[in-house]
N, C-alpha and C positions, 0 to 999 in steps of 0.2 A: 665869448659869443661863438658860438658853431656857424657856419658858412655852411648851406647847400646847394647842391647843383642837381641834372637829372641823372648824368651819367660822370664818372669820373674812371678817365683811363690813365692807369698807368704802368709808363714804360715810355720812353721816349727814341725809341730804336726805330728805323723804316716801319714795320707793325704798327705801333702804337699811334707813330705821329700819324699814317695815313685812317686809323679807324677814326680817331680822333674826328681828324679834317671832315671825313664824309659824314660823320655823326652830327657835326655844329649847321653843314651843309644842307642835312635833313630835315633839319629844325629844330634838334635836340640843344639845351642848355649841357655843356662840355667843358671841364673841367680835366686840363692834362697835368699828369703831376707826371715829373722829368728829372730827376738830377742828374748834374752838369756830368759827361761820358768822363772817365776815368783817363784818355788820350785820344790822340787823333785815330780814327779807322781807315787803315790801309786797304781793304780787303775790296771787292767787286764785288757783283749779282747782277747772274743772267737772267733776266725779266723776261717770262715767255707770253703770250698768248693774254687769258687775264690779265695778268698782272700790269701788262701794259692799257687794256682798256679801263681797268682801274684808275692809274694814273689818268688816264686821261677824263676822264671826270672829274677825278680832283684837281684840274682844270695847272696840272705840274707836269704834265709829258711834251708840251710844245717848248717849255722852256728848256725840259732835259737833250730833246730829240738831235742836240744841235752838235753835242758833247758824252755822246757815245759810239758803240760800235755796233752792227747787225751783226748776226748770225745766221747766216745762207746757207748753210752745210756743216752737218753736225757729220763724224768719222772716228767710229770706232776701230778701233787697231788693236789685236790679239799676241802683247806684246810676250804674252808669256813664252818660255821654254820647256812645254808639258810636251806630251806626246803628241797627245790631241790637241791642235790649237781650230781656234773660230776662225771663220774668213772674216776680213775686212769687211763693215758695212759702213756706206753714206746715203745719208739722209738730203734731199733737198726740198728747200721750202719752196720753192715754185712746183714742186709735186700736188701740194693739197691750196695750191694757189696760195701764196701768200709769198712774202718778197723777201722776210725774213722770216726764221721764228722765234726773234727775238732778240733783244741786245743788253750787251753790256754794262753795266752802269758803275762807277767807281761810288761806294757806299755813302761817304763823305758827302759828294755830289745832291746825293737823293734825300738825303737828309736834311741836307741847306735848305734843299728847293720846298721837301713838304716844311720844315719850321719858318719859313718863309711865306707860304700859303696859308698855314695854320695861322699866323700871324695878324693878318685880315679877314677871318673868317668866325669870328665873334666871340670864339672858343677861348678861354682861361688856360693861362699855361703859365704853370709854377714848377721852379727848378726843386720844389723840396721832395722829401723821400717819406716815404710810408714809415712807420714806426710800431705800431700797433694797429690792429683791426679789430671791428667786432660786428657781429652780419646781424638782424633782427627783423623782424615782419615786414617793416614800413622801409627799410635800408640796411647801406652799411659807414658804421661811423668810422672817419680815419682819423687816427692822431698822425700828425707831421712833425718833422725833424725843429721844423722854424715854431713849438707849441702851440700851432693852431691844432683846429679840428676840420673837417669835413663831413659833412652828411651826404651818402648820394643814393641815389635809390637803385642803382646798377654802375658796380663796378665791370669793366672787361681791364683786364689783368695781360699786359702783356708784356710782363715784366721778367724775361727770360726762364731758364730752364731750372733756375733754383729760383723760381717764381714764391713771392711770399704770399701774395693773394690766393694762391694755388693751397695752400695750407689754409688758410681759415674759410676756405668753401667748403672743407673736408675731404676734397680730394685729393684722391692718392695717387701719386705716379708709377710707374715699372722701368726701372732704370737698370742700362746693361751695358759693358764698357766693351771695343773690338779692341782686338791684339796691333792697334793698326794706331799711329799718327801724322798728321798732314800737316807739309809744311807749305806756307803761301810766299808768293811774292811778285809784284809786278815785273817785266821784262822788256827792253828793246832788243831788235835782233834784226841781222843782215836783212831777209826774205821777207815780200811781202807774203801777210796770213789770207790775203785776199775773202776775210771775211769766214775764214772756216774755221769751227774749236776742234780740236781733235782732243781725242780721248786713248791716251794709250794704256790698254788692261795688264796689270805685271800678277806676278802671283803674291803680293801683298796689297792691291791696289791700286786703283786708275792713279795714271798720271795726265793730266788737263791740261790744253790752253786752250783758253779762249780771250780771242778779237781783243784788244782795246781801240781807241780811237788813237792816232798818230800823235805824238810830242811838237813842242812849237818850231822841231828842229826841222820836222817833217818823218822823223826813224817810227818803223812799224814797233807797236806795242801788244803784248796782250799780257794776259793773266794767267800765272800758275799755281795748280791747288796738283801738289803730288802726296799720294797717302801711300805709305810705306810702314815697316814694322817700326817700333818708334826707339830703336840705335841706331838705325839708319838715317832719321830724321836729326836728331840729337847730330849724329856727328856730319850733318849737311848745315846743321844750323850754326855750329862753330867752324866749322870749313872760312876759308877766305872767299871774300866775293868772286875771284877768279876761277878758284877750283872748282865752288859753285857752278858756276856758269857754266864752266866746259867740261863737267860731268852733266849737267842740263842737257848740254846741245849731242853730244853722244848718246846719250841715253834716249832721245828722241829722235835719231837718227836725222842729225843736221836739218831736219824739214825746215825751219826756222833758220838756219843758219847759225853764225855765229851768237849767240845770245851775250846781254850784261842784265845783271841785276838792278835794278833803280836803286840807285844810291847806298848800294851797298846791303840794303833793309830785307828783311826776311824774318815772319813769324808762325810758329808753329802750334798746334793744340792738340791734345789726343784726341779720340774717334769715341764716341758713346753714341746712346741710344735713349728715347725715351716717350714712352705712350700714356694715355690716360685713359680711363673708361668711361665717361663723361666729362664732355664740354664745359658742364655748368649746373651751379646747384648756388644755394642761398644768397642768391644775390649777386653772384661773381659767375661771370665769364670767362672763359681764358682763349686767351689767342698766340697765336706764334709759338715761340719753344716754349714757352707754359706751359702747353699742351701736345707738343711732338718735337721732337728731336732726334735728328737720325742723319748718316757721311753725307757728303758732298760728292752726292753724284747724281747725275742726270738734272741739275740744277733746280731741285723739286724745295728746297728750304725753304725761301724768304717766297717764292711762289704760291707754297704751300698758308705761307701766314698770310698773303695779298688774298687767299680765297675764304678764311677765316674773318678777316675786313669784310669781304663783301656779304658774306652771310651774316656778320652781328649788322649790319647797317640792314637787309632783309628782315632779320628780327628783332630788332630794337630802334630803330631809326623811325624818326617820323615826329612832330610835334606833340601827338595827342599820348594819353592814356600813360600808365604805369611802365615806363620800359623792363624795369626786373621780375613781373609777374610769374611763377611758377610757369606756364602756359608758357611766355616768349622762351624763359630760360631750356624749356624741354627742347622745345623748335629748334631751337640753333643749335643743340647737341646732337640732335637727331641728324642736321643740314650737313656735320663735319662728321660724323662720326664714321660714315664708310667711306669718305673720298679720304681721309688721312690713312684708314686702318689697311687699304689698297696701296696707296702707295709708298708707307713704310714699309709693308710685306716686300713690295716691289725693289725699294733699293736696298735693305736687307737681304731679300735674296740672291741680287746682283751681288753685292758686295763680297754675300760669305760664297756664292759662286766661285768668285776669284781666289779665294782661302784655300777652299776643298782640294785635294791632292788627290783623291779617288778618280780613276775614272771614267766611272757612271756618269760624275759631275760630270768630268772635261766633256763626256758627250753629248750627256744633254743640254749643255750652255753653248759647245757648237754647231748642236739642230738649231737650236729657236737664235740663235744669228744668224746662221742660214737660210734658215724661213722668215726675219724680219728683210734679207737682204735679196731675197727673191719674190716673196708674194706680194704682189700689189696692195689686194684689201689690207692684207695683215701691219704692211706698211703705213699706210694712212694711217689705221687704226691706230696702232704705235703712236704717231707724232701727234696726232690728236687727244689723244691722252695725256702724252707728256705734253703736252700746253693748255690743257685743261678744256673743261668743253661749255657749249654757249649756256648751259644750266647754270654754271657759276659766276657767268659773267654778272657784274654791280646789277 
């Protein structure tokens, strides 16, 4: 016997569990297929602007609010040793009136909280894995791991960057590796961060923290995402937690103080890239890295997939009618297709900014710091953008 639903999403990562939720929410019959994550996720996400009013319809941000960090002042630092360096700029959220622009969230956390919501919210959620697809007029049929079947009339796919639904829509990806890999790891340290991420630019790569909320001990915490060339990385990853740390706190010139590594733990990934030229075709949606992937900077990732949520619930949400119609499926390609193709230009170009050894580059990447660090409009404008604007809001 084949099982149908209306919409059947999967991927059970922050993406998937919150389209989900607002899809069941809508009135849609939701059907999440999930399998169980391969380990615990150490990692954070800075939630800006959207992404927090997202959450907060999905009715999971007053529970999160209690057990993260703001982000008050965002400070870029021009850590290079080029000729030309950029001046320092900060950012403050009380500029464009807001208190922060943004916070913290340990991934794990956010995860609970939507599988937790999701939970009472009428939606079907199965731990099994896609196996086979096949897409046709009226749907698309899944085979699952546990020998059922699925029927669903619109899948959204957002089931990572080697997305399999992403293959039987027909679409093709553009996939590009940087000479660069990041390694992560939570931290406590002397100094309080009083709320601010800094961002230090090297000539392989930003090195980041940002805010966490304080340990039970009361010690400041935050998060660090340092992308470097990747033997650099490699031999920080087998380094001892010691020498870690205080190549850390050098390297970012003590502002933190003395640092430790939480528990010793530190993971690392290379740096790629990756686009699509349509959202969506025969039946299948893609959301999150399905559909774009690109470094960890300016904290545009998992933001970026929270504005993909809110556009498939704009074009496919709603009790009535066919959700996978040719029609909806255009809409919501159309909805993502320049706000992604903008901002992956955008932290690609930062990125390989920081690469370039010419000094054209050095100069032109220390005007437009200059000019984000002195013009007022140009200023707003900036932080406005990087927290997305009230068009994409749910």
């Amino acid at each position: 016997m084949v099982e149908s639903t209306d919409i059947a999403v999967v991927g059970g990562g922050p993406v998937g569990l919150a389209t989900a939720l607002l899809m069941a929410e809508s009135g849609r019959e939701v059907t999440l297929l999930a399998p169980e994550p391969p380990g615990p996720d150490r990692r954070t996400s800075a939630l800006l602007g959207d992404s927090i009013a997202l959450l907060e319809r999905a009715g999971v941000w007053a529970n999160l609010m209690p057990r993260v960090a703001p982000l008050r002042t965002i400070r870029i630092v021009d850590a290079t040793r080029r000729l030309v360096r950029a001046p320092e700029v900060a950012f403050e959220a009380d500029e464009i009136g807001r208190e922060a622009f943004g916070y913290n969230v340990p991934n794990a956390l956010l995860v609970a909280a939507l599988t937790e919501r999701l939970s009472g919210s009428g939606a079907i959620c199965s731990s099994t894995a896609v196996t086979e697809a096949e897409t046709g007029p009226g749907g698309v049929t899944l085979a699952l791991d546990d020998g059922s079947q699925l029927q669903a009339r619109l899948v959204v796919a957002a089931d990572g960057r080697r997305s399999t639904m992403r293959g039987v829509a027909g679409i093709e990806a553009r996939t590009w590796r940087y000479p660069q890999s990041a390694l992560v790891c939570n931290l406590t340290h002397e100094a309080d961060h009083r709320d601010v991420s800094v961002e230090f630019h090297t000539e392989h790569g930003p090195m980041t923290f940002v805010p966490l909320p304080a340990d039970d001990a009361g010690r400041s915490r935050s998060s660090l995402v340092w992308v470097d060339a990747p033997e650099a990385v490699k031999r920080r990853l087998e380094a001892s937690a010691g020498d870690l740390a205080d190549e850390i706190s050098r390297r970012s010139s003590w502002i933190l103080g003395s640092v430790t590594i939480e528990g010793g733990v530190r993971q690392a990934f290379p740096l790629s890239g990756l686009s699509v030229d349509r959202f969506a075709d025969r039946r299948v949606a893609l959301a999150g890295e399905a559909a774009h992937v690109f470094p960890p900077i300016g904290a545009q990732g998992l933001n970026l997939g929270y504005r993909d949520a809110a556009a498939a619930v704009r074009a496919f949400g709603g009790p009535d009618d066919d959700p996978g119609t040719d029609t909806r499926l255009a809409a919501y390609s159309r909805d993502r297709l320049t706000d992604v193709r903008l901002r992956t230009a955008a932290v690609d170009g930062l990125n390989r900014s920081l690469l370039a050894g010419l000094l054209p580059a050095q100069i032109l990447r220390g005007l437009g710091l200059f000019a984000l660090g002195t013009i007022p409009t140009l200023r707003r404008r900036a932080m406005g953008l990087g927290l997305g604007t009230s068009e994409t809001a749910p």
